[in-house]
C-alpha positions in Angstrom: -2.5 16.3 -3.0 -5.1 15.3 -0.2 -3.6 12.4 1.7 -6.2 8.9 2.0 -5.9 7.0 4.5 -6.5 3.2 5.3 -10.4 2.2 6.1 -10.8 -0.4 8.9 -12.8 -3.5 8.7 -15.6 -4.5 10.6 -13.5 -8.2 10.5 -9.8 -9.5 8.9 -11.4 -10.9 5.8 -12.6 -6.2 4.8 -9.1 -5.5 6.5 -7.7 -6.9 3.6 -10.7 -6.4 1.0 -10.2 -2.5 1.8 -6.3 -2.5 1.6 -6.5 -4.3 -1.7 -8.4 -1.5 -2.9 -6.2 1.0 -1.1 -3.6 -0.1 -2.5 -4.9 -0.9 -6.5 -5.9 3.2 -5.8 -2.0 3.6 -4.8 -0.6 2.4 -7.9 -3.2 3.6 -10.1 -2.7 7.2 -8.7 1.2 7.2 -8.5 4.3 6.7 -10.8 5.9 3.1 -11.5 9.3 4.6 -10.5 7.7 6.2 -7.1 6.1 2.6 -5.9 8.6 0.8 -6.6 11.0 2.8 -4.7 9.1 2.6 -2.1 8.4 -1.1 -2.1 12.2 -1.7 -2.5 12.5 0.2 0.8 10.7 -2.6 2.6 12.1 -5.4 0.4 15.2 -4.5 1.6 14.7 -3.4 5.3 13.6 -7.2 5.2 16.8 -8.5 4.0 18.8 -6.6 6.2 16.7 -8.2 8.8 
């Protein structure tokens, strides 16, 4: 699977346009049960934290 990577903005407001659509893409392309996993990673590296 070729790996896609992150487009920078010209300015904060496309930063954030472009990882909406990064992500949407994400989840579109990958399994409930994989994303979620993931996510729960971070949820919980936060509550550790």
């Amino acid at each position: 699977m070729k790996r896609k990577f992150l487009k920078p903005g010209k300015n904060n407001k496309e930063d954030r346009i472009n990882f909406i659509k990064f992500w949407v893409q994400y989840i579109k392309t990958h399994s409930d049960k994989e994303w979620s996993r993931q996510q729960n990673i971070v949820i919980n590296s936060q509550i550790k934290s």
